[in-house]
Each structure stands twice: as structure tokens, then as C-alpha cells.
N, C-alpha and C positions, 0 to 999 in steps of 0.2 A: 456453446454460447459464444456471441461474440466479444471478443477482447477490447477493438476499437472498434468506434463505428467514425465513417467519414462520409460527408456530405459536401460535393463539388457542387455549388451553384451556377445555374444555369447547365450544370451537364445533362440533367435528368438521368441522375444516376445513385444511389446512396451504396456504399462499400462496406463490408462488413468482413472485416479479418478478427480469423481465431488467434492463440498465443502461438501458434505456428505459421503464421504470415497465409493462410489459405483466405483467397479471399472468395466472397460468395456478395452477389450483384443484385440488387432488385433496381430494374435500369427499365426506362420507357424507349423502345426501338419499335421503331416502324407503325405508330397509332398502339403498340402492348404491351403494357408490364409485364416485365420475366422477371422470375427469381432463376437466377443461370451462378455456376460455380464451373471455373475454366469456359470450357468449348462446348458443356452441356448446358441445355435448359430444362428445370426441374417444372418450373410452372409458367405457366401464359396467362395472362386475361387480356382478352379484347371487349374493349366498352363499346363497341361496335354491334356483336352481336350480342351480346354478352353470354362470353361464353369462357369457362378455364377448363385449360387444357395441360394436366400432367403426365411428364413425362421420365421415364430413366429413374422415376421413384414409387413411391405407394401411397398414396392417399388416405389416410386413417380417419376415418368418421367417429366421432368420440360426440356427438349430439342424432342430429337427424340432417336427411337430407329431404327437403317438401318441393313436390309439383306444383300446391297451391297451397291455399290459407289454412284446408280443412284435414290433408290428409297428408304422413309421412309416406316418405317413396324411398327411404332407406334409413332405418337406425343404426347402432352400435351392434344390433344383434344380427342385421343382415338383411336380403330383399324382404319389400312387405308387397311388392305388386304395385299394380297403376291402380285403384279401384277408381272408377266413375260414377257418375251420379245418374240413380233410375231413372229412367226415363217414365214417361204416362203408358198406362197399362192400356191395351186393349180391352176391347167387350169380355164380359165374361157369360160362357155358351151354358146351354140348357142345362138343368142338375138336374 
């Protein structure tokens, strides 16, 4: 966790060093916030398309991840699939 946190205004940058002087960045470059520590970046978001992009680390889902309102499209426990909604049934033939 971090030891200091430091907030340069106007830099669009916020610094976050541990009690060993590592510092680790959540900085806005180029229209995306990265969270970057040295010369790596661990995370991206572009509010553009919006989309985040990690990198050089693991992503741990501890909720859900949703496609939409109705359905999860990844829990804690792992893929659940895209499932889609029925569509209208054709005729049903001679019994």
C-alpha cells in the first residue's frame, strides 16, 4: 500500500510511493489513464472507446463482469458464455 501519495496539479498525474521510494503512477497520457510503475503499464482506459486494457499483470475478478443489464459474462467462478435472447419461433409443422 502506499506510503505517500503526491498530487502535482496541473500535471495530470497522481504518484504513489511505497516505504521503499517505488513509485507507481496513475497519470493521463495521450486522451488514457494508465496506472504504469517505472517503464511498464499495468492498466489503460481509454474514454474514447471505452475500453481497459491490462497489461504485464492479471486481472482478478472478485464480482462479475456483464455484457448487459440481464446477464453475467464472467464471475469469480470463471466463463459463463454470451447467452442471447430468443429470438421468435417459427410455425410449428403437422403433429
Amino acid at each position: 500500500m502506499a506510503e505517500d501519495i503526491i498530487i502535482t496539479p496541473g500535471s495530470g498525474q497522481i504518484d504513489f510511493l511505497d516505504t521503499g521510494s517505488t513509485s507507481t503512477l496513475l497519470v493521463v497520457s495521450s486522451g488514457t489513464l494508465q496506472w504504469k510503475r517505472g517503464a511498464t503499464t499495468y492498466l489503460t482506459w481509454n474514454s474514447a472507446a471505452p475500453t481497459f486494457r491490462v497489461s504485464d499483470a492479471d486481472l482478478k475478478l472478485t464480482t462479475k463482469l456483464v455484457n448487459n443489464a440481464l446477464d453475467p459474462l464472467i464471475t469469480s467462478v470463471g466463463w459463463l458464455g454470451n447467452p442471447e435472447p430468443q429470438g421468435a419461433q417459427g410455425p410449428t409443422g403437422a403433429q
